[in-house]
TORNURO-681289 format. One record per atom (N, C-alpha, C, O): residue in one letter; residue number from 1; x, y, z; atom name. Coordinates in nm, 3 decimals, padded with zeros to 5 digits, m for minus. Atoms other than C-alpha are relative to their C-alpha. Layout:
! TORNURO-681289
r type=a | seq=NUM | px=X | py=Y | pz=Z | atom=CA .
...
//
This chain:
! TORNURO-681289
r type=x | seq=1 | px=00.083 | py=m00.115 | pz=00.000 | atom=N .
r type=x | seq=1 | px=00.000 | py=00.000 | pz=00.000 | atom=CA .
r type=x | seq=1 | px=00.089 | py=00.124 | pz=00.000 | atom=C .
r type=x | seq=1 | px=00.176 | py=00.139 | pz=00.086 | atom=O .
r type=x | seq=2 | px=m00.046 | py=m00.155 | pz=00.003 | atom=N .
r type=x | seq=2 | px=00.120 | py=00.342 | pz=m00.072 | atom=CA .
r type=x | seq=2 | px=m00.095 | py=00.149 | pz=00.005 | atom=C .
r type=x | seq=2 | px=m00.199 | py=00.190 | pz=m00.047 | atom=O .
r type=x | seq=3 | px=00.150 | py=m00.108 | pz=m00.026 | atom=N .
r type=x | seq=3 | px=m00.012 | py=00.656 | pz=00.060 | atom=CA .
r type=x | seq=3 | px=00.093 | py=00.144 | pz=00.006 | atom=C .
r type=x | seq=3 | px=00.204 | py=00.166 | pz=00.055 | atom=O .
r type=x | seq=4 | px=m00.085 | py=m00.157 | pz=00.017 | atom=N .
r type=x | seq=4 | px=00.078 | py=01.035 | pz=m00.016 | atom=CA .
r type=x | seq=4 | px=m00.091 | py=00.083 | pz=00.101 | atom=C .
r type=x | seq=4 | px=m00.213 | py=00.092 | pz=00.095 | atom=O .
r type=x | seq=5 | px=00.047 | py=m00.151 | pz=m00.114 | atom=N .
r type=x | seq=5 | px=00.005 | py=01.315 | pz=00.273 | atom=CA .
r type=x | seq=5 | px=m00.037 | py=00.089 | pz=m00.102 | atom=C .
r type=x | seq=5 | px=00.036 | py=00.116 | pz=m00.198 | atom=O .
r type=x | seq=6 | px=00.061 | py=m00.101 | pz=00.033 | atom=N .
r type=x | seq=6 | px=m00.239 | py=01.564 | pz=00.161 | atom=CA .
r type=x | seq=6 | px=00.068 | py=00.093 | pz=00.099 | atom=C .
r type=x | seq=6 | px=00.018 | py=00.203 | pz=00.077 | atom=O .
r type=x | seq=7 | px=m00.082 | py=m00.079 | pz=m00.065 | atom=N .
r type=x | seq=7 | px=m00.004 | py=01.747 | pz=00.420 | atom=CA .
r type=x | seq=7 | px=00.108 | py=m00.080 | pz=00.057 | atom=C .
r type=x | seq=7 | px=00.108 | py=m00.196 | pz=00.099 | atom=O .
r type=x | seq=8 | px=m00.154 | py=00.072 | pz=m00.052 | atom=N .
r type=x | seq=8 | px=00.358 | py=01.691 | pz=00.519 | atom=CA .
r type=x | seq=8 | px=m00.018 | py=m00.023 | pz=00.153 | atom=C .
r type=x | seq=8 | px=m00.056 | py=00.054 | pz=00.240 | atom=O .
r type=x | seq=9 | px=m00.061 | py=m00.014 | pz=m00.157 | atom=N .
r type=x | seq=9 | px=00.437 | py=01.563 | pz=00.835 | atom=CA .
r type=x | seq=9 | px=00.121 | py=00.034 | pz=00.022 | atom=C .
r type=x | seq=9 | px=00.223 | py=00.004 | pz=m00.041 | atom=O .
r type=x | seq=10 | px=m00.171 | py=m00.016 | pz=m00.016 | atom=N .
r type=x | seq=10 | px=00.714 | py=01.690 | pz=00.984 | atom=CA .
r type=x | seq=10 | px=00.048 | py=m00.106 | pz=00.108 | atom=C .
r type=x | seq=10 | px=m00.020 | py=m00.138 | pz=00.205 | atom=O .
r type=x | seq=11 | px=m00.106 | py=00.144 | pz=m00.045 | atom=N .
r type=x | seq=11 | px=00.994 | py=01.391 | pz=01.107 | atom=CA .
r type=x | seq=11 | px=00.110 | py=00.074 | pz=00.059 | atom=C .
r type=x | seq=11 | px=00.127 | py=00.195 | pz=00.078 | atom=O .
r type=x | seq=12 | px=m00.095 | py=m00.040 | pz=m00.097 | atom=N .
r type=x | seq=12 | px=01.283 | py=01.381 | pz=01.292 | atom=CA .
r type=x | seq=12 | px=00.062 | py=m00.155 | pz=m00.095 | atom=C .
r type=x | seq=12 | px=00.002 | py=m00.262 | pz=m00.110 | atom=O .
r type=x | seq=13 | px=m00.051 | py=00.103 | pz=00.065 | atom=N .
r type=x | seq=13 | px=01.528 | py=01.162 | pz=01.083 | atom=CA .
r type=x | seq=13 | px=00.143 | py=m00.029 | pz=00.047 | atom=C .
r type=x | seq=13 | px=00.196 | py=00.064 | pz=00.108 | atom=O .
r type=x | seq=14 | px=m00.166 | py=m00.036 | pz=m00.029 | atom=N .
r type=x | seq=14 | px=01.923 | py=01.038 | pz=01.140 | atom=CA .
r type=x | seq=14 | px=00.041 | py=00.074 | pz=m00.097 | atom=C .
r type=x | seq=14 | px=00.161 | py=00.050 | pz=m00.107 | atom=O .
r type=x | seq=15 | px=m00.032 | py=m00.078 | pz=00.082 | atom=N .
r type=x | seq=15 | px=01.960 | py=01.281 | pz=00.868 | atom=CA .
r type=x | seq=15 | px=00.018 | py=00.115 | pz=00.039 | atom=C .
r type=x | seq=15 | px=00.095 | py=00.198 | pz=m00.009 | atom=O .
r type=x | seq=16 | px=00.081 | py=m00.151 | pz=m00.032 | atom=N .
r type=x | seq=16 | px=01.809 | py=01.561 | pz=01.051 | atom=CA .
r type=x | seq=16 | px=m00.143 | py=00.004 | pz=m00.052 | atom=C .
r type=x | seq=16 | px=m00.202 | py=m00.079 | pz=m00.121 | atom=O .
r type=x | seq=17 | px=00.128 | py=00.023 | pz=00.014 | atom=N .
r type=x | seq=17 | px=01.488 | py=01.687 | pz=01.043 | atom=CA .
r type=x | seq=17 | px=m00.046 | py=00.061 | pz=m00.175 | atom=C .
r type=x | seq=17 | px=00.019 | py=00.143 | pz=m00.239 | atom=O .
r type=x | seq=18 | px=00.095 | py=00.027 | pz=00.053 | atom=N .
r type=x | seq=18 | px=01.238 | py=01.662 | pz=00.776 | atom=CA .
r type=x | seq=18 | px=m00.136 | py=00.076 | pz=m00.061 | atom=C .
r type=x | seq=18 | px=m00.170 | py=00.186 | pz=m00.016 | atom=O .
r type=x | seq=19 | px=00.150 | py=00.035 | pz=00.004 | atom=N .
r type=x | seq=19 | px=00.882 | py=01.639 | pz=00.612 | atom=CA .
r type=x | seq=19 | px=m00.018 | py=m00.150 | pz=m00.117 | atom=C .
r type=x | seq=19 | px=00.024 | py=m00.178 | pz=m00.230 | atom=O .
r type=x | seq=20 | px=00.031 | py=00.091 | pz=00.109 | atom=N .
r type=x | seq=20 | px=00.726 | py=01.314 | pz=00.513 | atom=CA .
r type=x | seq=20 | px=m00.117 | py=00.033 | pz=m00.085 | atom=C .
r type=x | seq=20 | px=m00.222 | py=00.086 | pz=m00.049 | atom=O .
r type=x | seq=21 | px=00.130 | py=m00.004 | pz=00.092 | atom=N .
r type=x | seq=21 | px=00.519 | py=01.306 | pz=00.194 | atom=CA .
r type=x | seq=21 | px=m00.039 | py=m00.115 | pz=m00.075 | atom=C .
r type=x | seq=21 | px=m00.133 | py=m00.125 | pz=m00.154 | atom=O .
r type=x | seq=22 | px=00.060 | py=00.188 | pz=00.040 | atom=N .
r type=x | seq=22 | px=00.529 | py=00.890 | pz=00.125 | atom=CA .
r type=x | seq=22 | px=m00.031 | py=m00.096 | pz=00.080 | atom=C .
r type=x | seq=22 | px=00.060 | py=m00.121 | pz=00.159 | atom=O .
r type=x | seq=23 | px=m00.020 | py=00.119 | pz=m00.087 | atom=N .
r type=x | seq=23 | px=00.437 | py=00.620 | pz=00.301 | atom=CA .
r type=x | seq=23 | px=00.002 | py=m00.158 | pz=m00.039 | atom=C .
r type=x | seq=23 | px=m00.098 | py=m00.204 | pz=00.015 | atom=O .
r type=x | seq=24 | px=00.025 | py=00.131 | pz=00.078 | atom=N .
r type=x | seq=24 | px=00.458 | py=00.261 | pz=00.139 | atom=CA .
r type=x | seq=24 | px=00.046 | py=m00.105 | pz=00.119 | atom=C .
r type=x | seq=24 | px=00.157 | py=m00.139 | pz=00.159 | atom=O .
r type=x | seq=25 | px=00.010 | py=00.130 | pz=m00.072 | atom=N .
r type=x | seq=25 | px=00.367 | py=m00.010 | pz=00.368 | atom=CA .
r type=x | seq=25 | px=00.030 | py=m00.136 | pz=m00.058 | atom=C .
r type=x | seq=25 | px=m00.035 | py=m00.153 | pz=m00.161 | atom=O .
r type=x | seq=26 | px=m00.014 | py=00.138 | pz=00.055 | atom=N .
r type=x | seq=26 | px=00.470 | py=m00.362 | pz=00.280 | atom=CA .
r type=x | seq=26 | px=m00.009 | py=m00.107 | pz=00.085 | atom=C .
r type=x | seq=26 | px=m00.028 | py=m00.074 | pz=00.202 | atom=O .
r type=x | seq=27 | px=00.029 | py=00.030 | pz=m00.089 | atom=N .
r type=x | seq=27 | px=00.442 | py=m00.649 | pz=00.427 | atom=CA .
r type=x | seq=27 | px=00.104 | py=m00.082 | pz=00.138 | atom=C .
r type=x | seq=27 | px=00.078 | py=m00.158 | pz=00.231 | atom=O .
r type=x | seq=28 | px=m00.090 | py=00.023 | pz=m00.136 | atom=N .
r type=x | seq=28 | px=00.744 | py=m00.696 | pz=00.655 | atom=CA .
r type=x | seq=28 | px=00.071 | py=00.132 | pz=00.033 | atom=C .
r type=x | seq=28 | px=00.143 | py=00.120 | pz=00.132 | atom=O .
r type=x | seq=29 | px=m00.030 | py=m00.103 | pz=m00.051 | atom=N .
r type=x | seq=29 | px=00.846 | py=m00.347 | pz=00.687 | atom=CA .
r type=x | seq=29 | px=m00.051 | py=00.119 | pz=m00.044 | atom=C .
r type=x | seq=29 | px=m00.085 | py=00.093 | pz=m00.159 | atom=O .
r type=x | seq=30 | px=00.028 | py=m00.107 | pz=00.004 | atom=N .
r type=x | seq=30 | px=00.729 | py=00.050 | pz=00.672 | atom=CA .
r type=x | seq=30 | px=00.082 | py=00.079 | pz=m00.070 | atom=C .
r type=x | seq=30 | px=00.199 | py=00.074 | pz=m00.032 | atom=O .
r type=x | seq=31 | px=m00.120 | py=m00.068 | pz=00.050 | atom=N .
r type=x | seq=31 | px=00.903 | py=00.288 | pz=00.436 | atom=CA .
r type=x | seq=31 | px=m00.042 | py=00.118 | pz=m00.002 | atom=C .
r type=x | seq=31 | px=m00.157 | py=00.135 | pz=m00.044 | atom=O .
r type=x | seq=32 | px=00.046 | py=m00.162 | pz=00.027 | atom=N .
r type=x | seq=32 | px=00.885 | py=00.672 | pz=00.445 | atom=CA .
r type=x | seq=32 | px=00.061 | py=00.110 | pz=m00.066 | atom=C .
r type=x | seq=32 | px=00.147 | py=00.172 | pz=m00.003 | atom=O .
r type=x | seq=33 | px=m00.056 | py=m00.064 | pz=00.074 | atom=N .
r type=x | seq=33 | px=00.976 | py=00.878 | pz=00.201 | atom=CA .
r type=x | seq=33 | px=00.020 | py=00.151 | pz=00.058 | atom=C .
r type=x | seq=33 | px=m00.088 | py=00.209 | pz=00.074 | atom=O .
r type=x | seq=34 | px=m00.018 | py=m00.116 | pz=m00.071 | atom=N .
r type=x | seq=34 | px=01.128 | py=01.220 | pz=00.364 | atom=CA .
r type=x | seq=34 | px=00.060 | py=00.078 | pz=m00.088 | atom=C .
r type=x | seq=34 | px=00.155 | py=00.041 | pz=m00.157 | atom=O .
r type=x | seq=35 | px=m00.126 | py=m00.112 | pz=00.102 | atom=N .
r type=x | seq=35 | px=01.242 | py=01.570 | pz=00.168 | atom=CA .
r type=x | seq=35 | px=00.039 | py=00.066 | pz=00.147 | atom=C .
r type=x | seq=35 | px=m00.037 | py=00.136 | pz=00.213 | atom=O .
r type=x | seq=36 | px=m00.105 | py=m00.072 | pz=m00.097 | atom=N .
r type=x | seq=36 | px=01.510 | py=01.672 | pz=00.446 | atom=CA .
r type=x | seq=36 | px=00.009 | py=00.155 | pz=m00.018 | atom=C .
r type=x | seq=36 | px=m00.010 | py=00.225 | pz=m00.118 | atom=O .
r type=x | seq=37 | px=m00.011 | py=m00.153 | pz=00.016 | atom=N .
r type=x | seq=37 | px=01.562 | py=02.009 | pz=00.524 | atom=CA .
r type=x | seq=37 | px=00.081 | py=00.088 | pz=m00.128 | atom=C .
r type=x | seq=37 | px=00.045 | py=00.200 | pz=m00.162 | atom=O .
r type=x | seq=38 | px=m00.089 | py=m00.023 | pz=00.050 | atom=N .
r type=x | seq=38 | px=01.869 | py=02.030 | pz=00.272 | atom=CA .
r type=x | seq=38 | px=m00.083 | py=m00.004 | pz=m00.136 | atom=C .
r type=x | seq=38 | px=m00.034 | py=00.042 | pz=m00.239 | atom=O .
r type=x | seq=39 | px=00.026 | py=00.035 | pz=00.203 | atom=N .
r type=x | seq=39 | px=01.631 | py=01.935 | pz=m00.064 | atom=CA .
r type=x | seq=39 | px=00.051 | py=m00.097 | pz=m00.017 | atom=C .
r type=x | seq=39 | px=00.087 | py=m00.107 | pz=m00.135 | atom=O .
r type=x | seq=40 | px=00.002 | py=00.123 | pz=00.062 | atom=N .
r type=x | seq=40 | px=01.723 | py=01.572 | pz=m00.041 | atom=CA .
r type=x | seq=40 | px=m00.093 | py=m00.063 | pz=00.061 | atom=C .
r type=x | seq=40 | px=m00.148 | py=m00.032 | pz=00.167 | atom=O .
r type=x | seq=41 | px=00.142 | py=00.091 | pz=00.005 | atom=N .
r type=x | seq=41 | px=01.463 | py=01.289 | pz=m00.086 | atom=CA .
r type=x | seq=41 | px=00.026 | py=m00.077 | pz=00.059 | atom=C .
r type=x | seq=41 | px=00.111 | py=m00.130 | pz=m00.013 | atom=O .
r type=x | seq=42 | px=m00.072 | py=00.138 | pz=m00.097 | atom=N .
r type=x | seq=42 | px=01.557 | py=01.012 | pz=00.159 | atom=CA .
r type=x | seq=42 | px=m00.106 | py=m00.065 | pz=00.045 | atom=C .
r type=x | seq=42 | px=m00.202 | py=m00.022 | pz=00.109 | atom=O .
r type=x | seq=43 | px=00.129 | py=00.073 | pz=m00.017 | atom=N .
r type=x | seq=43 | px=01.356 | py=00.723 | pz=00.166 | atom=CA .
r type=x | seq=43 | px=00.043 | py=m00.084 | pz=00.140 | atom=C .
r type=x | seq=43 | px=00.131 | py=m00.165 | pz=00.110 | atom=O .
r type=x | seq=44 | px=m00.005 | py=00.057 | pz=m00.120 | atom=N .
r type=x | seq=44 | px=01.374 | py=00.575 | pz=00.558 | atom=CA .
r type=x | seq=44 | px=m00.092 | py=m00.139 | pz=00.025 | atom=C .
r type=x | seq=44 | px=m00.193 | py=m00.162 | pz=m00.041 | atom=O .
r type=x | seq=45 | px=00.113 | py=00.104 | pz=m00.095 | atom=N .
r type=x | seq=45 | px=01.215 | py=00.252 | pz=00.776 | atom=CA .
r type=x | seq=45 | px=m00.044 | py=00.038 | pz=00.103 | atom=C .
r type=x | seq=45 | px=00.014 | py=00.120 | pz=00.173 | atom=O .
r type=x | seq=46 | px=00.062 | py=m00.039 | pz=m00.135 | atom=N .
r type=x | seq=46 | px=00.997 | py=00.275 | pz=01.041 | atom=CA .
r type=x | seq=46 | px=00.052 | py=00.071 | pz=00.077 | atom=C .
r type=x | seq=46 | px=00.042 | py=00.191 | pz=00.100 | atom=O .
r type=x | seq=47 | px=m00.129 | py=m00.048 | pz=m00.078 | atom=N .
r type=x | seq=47 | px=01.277 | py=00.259 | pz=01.265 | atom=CA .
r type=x | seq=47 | px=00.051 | py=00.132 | pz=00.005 | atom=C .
r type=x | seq=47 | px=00.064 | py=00.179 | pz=00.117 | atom=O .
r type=x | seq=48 | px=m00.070 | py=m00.082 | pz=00.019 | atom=N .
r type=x | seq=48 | px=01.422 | py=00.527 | pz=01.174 | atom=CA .
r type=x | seq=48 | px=m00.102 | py=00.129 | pz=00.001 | atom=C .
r type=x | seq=48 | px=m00.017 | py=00.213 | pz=00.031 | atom=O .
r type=x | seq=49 | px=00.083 | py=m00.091 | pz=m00.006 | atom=N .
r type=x | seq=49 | px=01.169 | py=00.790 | pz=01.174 | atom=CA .
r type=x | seq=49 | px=m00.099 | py=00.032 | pz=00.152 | atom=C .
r type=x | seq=49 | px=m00.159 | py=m00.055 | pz=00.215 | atom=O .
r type=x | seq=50 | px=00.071 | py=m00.087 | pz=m00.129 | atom=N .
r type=x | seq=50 | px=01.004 | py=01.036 | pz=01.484 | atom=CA .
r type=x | seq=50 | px=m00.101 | py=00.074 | pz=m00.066 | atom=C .
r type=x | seq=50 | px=m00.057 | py=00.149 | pz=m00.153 | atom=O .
r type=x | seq=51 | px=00.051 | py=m00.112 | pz=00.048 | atom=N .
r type=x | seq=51 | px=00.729 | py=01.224 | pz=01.386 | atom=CA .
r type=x | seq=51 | px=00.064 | py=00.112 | pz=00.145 | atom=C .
r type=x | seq=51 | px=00.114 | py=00.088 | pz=00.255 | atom=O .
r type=x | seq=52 | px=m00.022 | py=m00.128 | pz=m00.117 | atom=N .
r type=x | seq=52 | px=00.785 | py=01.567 | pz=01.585 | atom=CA .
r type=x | seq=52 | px=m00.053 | py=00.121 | pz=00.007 | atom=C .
r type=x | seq=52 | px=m00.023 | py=00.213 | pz=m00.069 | atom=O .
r type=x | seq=53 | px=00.104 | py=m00.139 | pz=m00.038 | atom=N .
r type=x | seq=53 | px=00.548 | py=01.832 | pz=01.720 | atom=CA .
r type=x | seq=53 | px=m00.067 | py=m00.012 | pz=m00.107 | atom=C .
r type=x | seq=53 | px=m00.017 | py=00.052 | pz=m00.199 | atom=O .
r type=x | seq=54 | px=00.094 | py=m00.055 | pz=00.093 | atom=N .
r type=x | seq=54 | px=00.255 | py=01.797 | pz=01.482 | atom=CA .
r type=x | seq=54 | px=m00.101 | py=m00.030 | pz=00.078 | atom=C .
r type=x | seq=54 | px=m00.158 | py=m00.122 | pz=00.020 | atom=O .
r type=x | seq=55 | px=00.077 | py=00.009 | pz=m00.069 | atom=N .
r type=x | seq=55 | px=00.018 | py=01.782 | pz=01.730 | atom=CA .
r type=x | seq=55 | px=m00.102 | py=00.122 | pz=m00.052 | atom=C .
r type=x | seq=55 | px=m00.217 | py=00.079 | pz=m00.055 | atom=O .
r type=x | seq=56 | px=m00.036 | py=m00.129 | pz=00.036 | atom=N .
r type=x | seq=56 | px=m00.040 | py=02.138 | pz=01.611 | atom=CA .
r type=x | seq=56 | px=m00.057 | py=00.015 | pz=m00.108 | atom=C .
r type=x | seq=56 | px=m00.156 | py=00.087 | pz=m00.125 | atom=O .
r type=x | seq=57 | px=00.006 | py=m00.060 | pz=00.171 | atom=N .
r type=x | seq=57 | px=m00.053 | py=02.155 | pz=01.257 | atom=CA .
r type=x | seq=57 | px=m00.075 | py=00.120 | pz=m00.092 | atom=C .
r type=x | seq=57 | px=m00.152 | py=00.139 | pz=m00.186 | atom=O .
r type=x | seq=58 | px=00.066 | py=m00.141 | pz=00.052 | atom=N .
r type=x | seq=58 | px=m00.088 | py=02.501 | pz=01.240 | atom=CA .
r type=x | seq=58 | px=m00.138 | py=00.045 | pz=00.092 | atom=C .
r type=x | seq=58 | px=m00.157 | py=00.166 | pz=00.107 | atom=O .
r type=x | seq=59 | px=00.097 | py=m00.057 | pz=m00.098 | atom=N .
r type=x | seq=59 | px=m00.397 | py=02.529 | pz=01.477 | atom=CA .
r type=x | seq=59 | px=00.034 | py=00.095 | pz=00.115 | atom=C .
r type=x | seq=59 | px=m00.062 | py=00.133 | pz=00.183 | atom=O .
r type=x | seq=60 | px=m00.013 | py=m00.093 | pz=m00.117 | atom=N .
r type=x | seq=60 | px=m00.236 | py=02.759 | pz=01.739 | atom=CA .
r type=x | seq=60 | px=m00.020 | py=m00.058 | pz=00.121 | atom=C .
r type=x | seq=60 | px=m00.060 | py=00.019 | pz=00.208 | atom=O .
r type=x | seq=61 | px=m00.021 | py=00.052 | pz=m00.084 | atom=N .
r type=x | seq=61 | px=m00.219 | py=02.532 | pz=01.975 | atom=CA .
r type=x | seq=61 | px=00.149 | py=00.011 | pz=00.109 | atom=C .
r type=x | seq=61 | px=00.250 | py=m00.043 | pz=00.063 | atom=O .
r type=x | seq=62 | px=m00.178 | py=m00.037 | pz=m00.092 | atom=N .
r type=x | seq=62 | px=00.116 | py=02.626 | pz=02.271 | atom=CA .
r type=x | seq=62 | px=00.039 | py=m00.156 | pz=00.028 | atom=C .
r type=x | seq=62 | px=m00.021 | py=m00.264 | pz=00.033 | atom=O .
r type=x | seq=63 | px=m00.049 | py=00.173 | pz=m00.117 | atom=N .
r type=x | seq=63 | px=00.302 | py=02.331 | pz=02.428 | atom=CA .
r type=x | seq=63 | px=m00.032 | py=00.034 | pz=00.145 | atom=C .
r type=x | seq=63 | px=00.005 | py=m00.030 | pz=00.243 | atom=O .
r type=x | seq=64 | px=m00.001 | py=00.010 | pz=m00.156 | atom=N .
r type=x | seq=64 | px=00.198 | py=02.464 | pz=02.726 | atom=CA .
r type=x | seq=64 | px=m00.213 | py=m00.084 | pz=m00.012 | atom=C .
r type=x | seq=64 | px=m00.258 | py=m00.198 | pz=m00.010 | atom=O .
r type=x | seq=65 | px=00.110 | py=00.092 | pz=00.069 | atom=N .
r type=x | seq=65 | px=m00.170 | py=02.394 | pz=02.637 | atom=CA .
r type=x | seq=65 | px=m00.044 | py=m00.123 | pz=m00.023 | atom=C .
r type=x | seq=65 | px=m00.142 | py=m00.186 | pz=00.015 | atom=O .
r type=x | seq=66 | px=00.010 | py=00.193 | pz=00.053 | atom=N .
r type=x | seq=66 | px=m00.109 | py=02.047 | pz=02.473 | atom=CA .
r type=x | seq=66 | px=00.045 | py=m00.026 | pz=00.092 | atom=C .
r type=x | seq=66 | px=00.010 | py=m00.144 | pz=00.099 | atom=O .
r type=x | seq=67 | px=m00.028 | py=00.086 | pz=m00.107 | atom=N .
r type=x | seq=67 | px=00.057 | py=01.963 | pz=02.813 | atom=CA .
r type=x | seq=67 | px=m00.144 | py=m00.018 | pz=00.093 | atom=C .
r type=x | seq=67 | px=m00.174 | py=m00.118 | pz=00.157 | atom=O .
r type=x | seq=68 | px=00.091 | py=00.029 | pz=m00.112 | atom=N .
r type=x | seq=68 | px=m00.249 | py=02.028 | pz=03.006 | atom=CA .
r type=x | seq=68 | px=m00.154 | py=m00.101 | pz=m00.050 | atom=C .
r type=x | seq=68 | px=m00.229 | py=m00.172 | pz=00.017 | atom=O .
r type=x | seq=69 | px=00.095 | py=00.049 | pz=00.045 | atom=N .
r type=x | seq=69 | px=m00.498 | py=01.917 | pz=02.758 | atom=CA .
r type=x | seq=69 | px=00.043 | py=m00.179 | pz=m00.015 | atom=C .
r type=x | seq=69 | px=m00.053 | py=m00.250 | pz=m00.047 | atom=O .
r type=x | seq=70 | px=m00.032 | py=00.128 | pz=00.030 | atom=N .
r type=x | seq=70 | px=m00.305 | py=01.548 | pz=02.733 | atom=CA .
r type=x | seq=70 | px=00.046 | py=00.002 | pz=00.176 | atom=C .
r type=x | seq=70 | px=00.126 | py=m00.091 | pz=00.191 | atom=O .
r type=x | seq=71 | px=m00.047 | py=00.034 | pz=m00.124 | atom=N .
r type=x | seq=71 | px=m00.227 | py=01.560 | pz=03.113 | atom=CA .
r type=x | seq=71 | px=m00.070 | py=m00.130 | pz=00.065 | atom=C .
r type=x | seq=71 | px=m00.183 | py=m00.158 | pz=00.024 | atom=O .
r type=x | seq=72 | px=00.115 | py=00.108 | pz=m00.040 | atom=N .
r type=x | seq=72 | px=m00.366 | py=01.261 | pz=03.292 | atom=CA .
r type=x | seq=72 | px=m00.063 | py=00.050 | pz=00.092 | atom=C .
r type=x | seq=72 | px=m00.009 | py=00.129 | pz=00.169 | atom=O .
r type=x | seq=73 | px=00.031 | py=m00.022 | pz=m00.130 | atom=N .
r type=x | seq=73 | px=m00.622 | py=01.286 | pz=03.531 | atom=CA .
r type=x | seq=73 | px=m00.002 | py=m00.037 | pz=00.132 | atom=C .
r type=x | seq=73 | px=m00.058 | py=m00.145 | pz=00.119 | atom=O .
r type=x | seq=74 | px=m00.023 | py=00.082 | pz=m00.056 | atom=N .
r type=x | seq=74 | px=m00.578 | py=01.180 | pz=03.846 | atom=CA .
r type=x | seq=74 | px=m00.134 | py=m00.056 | pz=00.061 | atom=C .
r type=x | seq=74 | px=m00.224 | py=00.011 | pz=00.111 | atom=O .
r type=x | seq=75 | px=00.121 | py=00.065 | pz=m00.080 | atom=N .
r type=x | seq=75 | px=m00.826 | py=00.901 | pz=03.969 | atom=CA .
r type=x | seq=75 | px=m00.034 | py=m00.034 | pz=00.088 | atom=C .
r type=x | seq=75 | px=00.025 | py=m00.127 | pz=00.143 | atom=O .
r type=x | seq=76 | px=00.012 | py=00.007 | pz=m00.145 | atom=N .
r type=x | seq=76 | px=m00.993 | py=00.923 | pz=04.263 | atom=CA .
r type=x | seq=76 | px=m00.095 | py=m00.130 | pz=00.033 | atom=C .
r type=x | seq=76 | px=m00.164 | py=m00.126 | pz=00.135 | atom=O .
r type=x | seq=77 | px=00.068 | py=00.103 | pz=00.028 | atom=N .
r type=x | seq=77 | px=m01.161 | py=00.586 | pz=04.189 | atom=CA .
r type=x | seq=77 | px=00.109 | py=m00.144 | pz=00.071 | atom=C .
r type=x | seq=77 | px=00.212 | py=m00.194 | pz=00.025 | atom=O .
r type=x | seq=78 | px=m00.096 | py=00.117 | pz=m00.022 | atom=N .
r type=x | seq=78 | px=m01.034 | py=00.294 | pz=04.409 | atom=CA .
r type=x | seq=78 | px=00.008 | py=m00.161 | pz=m00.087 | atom=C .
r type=x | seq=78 | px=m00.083 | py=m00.239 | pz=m00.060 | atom=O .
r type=x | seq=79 | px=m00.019 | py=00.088 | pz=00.078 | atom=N .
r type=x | seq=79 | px=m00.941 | py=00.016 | pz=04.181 | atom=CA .
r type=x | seq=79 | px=m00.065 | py=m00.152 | pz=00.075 | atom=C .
r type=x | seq=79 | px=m00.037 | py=m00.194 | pz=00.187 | atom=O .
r type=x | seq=80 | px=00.062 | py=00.095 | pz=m00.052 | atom=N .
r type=x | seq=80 | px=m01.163 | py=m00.296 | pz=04.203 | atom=CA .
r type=x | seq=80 | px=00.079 | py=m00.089 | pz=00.054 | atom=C .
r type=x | seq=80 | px=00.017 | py=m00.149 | pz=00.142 | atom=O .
r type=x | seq=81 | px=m00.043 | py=00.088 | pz=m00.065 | atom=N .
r type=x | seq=81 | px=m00.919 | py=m00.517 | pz=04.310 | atom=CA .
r type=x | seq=81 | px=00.068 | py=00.038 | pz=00.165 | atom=C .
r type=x | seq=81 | px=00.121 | py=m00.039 | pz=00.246 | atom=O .
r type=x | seq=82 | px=m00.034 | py=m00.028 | pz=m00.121 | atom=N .
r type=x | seq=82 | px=m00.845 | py=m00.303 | pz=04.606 | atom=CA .
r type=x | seq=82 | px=m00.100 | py=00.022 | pz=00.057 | atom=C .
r type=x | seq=82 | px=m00.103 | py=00.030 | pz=00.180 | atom=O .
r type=x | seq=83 | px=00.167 | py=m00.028 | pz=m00.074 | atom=N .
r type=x | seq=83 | px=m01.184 | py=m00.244 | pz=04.686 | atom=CA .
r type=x | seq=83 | px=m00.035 | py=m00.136 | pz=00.044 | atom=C .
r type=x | seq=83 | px=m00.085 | py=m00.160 | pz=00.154 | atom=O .
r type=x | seq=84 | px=m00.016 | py=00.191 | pz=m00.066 | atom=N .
r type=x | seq=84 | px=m01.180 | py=m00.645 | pz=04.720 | atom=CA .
r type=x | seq=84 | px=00.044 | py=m00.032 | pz=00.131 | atom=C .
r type=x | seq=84 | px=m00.037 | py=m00.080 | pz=00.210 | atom=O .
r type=x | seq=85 | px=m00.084 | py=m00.023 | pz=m00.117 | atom=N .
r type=x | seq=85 | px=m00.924 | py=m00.632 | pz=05.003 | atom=CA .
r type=x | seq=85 | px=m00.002 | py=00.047 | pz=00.065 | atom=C .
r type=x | seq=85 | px=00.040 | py=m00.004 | pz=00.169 | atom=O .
r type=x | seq=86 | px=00.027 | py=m00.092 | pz=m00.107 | atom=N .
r type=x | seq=86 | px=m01.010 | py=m00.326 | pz=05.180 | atom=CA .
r type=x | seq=86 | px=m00.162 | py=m00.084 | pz=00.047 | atom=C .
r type=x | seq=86 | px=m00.164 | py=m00.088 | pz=00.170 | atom=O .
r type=x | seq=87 | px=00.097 | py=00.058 | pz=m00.046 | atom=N .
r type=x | seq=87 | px=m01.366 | py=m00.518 | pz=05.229 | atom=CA .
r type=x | seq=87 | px=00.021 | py=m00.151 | pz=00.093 | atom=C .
r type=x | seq=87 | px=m00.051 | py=m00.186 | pz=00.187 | atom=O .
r type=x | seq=88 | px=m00.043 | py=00.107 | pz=m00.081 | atom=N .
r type=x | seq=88 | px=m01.206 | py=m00.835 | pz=05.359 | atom=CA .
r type=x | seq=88 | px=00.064 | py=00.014 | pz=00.115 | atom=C .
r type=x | seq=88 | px=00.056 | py=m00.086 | pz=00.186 | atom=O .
r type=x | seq=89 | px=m00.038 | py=m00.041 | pz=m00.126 | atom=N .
r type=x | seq=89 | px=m01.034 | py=m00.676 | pz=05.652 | atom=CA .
r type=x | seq=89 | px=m00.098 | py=00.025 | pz=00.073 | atom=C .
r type=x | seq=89 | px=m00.081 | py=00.063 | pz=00.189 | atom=O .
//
């Protein structure tokens, strides 16, 4: 399967960084076609590829923001298997 981004992602490559605009899946490994910052085309594996900060993509979104909106919450819900145990005492 091969699939072209209607928008680049931007990567993080051992090249340096990036945008991918290929993706060709096969069926024992991932390949991603990247134009590097420099204007070369470097086709990568899985492995080898980060996406980085597109959380974003242009929406105006801060990193301070995306920290709070992906923060976990904390649960004040005692977990059934401790609710098991605290009843048996």
């Amino acid at each position: 399967m091969i699939h072209e981004f209607r928008e680049l992602i931007p990567v993080k490559t051992p090249l340096g960084a990036g945008y991918a605009m290929l993706l060709e899946a096969g069926e024992f490994d991932t390949y991603w076609t990247v134009v590097l910052d420099n204007s070369a085309v470097v086709t990568f594996t899985q492995e080898q590829i980060r996406i980085s900060r597109s959380y974003t993509h242009g929406r105006g979104i801060s990193d301070a923001k995306m920290r709070k909106i992906i923060k976990p919450k904390p649960s004040t819900r005692t977990p059934r298997s401790m609710g098991r145990m605290l009843r048996k005492t």
